[in-house]
N, C-alpha and C positions, 0 to 999 in steps of 0.2 A: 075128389075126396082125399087122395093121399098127400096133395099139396096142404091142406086143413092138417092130416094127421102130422107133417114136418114143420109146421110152422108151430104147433104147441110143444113137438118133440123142443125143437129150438128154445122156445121160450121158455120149456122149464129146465133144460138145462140153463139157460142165464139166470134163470132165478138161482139155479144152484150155483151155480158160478160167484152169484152177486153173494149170497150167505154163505160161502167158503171163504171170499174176499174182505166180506168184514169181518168177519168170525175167526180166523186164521191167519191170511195174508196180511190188512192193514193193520193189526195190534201189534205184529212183529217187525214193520214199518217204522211204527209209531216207538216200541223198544229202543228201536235202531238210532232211531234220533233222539231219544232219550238219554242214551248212553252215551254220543256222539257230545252233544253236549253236556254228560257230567265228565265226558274226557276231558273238555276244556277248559274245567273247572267252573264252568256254568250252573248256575240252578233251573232246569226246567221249571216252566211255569205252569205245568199240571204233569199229575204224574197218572190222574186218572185216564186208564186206556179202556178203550171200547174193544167190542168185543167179548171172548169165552172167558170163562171165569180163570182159566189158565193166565193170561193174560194179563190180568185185573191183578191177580196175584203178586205176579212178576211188578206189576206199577206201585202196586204199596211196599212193596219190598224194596225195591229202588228208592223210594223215599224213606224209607228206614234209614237204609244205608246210607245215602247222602244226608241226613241230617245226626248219624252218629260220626260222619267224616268233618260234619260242621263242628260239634262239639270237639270232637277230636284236634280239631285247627285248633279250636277256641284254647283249648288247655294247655298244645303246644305255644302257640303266643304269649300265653300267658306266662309261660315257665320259660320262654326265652326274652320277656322283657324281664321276669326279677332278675335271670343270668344277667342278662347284659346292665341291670342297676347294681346287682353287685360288682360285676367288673370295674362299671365307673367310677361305682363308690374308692375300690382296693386304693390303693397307696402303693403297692408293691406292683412292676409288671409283670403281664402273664401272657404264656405263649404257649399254645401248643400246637406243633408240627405233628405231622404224619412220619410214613417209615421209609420215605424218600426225600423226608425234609421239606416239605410243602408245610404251608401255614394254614391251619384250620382254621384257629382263633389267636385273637389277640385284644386286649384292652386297649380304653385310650392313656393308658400311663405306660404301657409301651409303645406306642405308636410316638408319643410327646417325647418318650429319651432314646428315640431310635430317628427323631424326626421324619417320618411318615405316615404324613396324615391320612393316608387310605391304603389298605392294604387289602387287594380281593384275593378269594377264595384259592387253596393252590398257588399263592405265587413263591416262586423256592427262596428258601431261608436266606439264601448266599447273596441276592439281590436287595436284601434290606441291611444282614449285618454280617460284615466280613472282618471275621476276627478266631482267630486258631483257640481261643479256648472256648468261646461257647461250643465250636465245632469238634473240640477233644469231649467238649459236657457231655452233647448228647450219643458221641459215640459208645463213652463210659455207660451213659442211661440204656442205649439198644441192648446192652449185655442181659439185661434186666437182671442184675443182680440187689437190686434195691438202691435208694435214693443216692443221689450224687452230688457233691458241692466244691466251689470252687467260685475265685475270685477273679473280676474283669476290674479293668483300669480304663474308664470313659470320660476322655477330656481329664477334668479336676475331681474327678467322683468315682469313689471305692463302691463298686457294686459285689454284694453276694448273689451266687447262682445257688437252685437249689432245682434239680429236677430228678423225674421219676419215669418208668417207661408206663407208655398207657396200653391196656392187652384186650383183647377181646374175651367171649363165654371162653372160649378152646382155649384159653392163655397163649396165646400168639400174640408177641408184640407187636401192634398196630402203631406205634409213634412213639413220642414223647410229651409230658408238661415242664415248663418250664416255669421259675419262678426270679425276679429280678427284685433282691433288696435295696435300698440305699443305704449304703453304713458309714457314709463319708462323715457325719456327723459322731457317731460313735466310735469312729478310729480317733476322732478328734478328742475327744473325752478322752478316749484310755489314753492317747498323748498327753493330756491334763494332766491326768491323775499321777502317771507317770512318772510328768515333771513336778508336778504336786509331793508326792512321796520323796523323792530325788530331793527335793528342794528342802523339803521339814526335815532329813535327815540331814541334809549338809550345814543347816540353819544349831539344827541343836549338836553336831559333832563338836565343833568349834567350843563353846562355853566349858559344855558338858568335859572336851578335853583337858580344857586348862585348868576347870575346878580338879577332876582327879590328878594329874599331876602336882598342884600345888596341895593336894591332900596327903598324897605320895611324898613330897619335901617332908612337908610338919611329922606326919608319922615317921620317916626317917633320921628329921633331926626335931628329937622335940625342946631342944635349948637353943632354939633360934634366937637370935636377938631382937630385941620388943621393935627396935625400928624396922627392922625386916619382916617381921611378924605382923606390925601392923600395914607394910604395904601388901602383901600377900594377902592379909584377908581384905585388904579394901578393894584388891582385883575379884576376890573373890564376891566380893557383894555386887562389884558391877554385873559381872556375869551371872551371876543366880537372879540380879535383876533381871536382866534381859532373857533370861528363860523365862522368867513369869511373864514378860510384856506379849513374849512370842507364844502362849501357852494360852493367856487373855484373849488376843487377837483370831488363835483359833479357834477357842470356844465360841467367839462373837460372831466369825465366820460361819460356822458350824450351823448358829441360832438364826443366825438373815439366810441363809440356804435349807432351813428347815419348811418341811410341807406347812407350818402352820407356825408363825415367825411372829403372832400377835400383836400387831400395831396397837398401842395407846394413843388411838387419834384426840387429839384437840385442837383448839383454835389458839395460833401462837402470834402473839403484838412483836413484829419484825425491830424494830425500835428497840423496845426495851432488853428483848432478846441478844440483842448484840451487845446491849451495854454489859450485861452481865455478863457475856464472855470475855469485852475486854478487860475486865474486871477481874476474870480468874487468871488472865495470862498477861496478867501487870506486871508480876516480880520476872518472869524470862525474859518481857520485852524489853525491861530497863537495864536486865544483867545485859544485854547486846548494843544498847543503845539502839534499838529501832523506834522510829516515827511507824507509828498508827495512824491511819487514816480512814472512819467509817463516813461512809455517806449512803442513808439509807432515808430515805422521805417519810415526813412525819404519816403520810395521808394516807400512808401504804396500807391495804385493808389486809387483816390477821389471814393467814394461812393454815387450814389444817392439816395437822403431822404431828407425827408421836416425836413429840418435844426431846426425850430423852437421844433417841436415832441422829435428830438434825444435828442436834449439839456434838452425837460422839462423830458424824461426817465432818463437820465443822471447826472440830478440833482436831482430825489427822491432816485438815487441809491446813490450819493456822500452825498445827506442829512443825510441817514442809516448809510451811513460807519460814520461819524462824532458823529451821535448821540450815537453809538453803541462801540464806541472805546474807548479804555480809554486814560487818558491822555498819551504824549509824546509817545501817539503809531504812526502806520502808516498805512498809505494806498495808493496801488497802481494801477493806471491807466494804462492799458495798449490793446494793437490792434495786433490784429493777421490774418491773412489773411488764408484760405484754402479751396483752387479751388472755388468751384464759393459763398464761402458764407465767411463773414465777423464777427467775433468776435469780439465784445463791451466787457472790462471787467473789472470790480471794485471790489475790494478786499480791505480788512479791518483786521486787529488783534484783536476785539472785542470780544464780551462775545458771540457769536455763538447763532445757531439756535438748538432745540433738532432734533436727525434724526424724531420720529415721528410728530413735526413740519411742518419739509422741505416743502412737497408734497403740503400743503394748504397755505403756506406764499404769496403765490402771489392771492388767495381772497381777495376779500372786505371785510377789516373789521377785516380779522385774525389778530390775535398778537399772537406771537409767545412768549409763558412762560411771562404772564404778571409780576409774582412776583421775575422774576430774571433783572425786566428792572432796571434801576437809577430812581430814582423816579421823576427827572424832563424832564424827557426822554419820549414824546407823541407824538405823528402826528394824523395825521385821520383815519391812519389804511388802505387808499386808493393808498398810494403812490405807491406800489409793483403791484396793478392792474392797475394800468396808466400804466405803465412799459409796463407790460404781453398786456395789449391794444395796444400801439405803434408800438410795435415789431410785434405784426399779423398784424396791419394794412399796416408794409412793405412787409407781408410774411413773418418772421422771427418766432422767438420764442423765448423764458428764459430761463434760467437753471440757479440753486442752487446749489452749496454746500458749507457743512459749519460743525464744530467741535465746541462741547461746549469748552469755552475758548480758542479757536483756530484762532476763525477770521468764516469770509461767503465772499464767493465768486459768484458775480452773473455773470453771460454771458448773453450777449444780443445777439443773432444770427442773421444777417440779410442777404438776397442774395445780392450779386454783380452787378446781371444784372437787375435790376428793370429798 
């Protein structure tokens, strides 16, 4: 009988055993591996656990959490692909180090003017760019006294730096941003301009001098004699001419480099067009004795262009060749067609340009070998950049060339289908 009474003792303890084990034991199993795998960044594939309601609890909670860590990915991704399309988009490089000089981030326009095309996470600043003033920048920026800036010299190219220290909630400086301009272009300019300024002042001292002095004569002696009287004012008229020509040339400048420069397009008959210019600059070519020479095909199909432009490029190119030729020499007009762009071209037998010339004649202001000119041989120096202004403003372009004592030859390139 008591072997009966042990064997049911037994068996209900295993029943009890067995409903402690599912009820208790395997749900916190089953947690175990639950969690195990959202360690790994796995998604369990039920989060329903068996067992107490203890249990059960703990499994929809788990799935709460893992699907507010998904959205939570989801928004992080999201806001480091627009960062990283804005960084690509920048134009300017960007770098920010930490406060041992590790690289946190960096764009691909810094990676391209540092040539390194991969940079991971922490690698030290010193291994990509070794150079004493970015390393002055960002010790200036650790001070955290506010933004910092300063210029690097890379290769051919004026970079501005501009950095800032980055801080944490407790304002503890944690690193640095950095910011990489290009300004090589705009030191260029203010060089321009510069010489721009420099140049229109040295352009009008001269005239501007010699009329007040000779104004200073006459007011000092005004019973000048008529013959000297009348040389004095005929220098005078040259130079108050040539203030206006230079005064014209910069208003013109002024209008082809304005935001909205108004082309009068039409369709222009290359042929007849010529004839009518050689037509206006009959009486100069004859007072030189030069041969003219156009050769322009009848078949040539019209070009549109603001007729007025072509004519004034066209005329500082025919002014050059006349001024530059010598006597009973010649020069020839002539038009070329190929595929969809159209060649302007003026040639001369003159005293040439030097090859190291060439490249800068079409500046404001360049003169090419002042002391091999004629001596009553001047412009403003601006005609060759109306030209180069024209021809872009059709899309086009210029081109040179030219042999000392040889002659120059300009081309005017312009497209066809404007």
């Amino acid at each position: 009988m008591s072997w009966v009474i042990g064997v049911l003792i037994c068996g209900a303890l295993g029943v009890i055993a067995l409903i402690v084990w599912r009820k208790w034991i395997a749900p916190w199993r089953q947690v175990e591996d639950v969690i195990t795998q959202i360690g790994r960044g796995e998604r369990p594939r039920t989060f329903l656990l068996q067992g107490s309601a203890p249990a059960q609890r703990i499994g929809f909670q788990l799935e709460k959490i893992v699907s507010d860590l998904e959205q939570l990915q989801k928004q992080i991704a999201k806001r480091e692909s627009g960062l990283q399309t804005i960084f690509s988009a920048m134009q300017d490089a960007l770098l920010v180090v930490d406060s041992n000089r590790q690289v946190i981030l960096s764009n691909q326009t810094f990676r391209k003017l540092f040539d390194a095309p991969e940079i991971s996470l922490a690698t030290p600043l010193l291994e990509i760019v070794r150079d004493p003033t970015l390393d002055r920048l960002l010790t200036d920026a650790f001070r955290g006294d506010g933004p910092v800036r300063s210029e690097l010299t890379l290769d051919a190219s004026q970079i501005e730096l501009h950095a800032v220290a980055t801080k944490n909630e407790s304002g503890k400086i944690t690193g640095a941003l950095v910011l990489f301009h290009d300004i090589t272009e705009l030191k260029k300019m203010d060089q321009v301009r510069r010489d721009f300024v420099a140049n229109v002042s040295h352009e009008l001292r001269t005239p501007l001098s010699i009329l007040r002095g000779y104004i200073e004569t006459l007011l000092d002696s005004p019973r000048t004699p008529r013959q000297e009287l009348t040389r004095i004012l005929r220098v005078m008229e040259r130079h108050s001419n040539r203030l206006e020509l230079l005064v014209e040339d910069l208003l013109t400048l002024a209008q082809l480099e304005s935001v909205n420069p108004d082309l009068q397009l039409g369709d222009v008959d290359l042929p007849s067009f010529f004839r009518d210019m050689i037509h206006d600059w009959e009486k100069k070519l004859t007072s030189k004795q030069l041969n003219i020479v156009v050769d322009v095909p009848l078949e040539l199909s019209p070009i549109r262009v603001d007729r007025t432009r072509l004519q004034e490029a066209l005329y500082n190119l025919l002014d050059n060749a006349v001024k530059y030729s010598r006597k009973r020499g010649e020069i020839r007009l002539s038009a070329r067609q190929h595929d969809s762009e159209m060649e302007l071209i003026v040639s001369d037998q003159g005293i040439g340009i030097a090859k190291e010339d060439l490249p800068r004649i079409f500046e404001r202001f360049y003169r090419a070998d002042k002391a091999r000119s004629p001596d009553k041989v001047r412009g403003t120096g601006l005609g060759l950049a109306i030209v180069k202004h024209i021809a872009q403003l059709h899309g086009g372009r210029v081109e040179a060339e030219s042999e000392i004592d040889e002659g120059t030859t300009i081309r005017v390139v312009l497209p066809t289908g404007m």
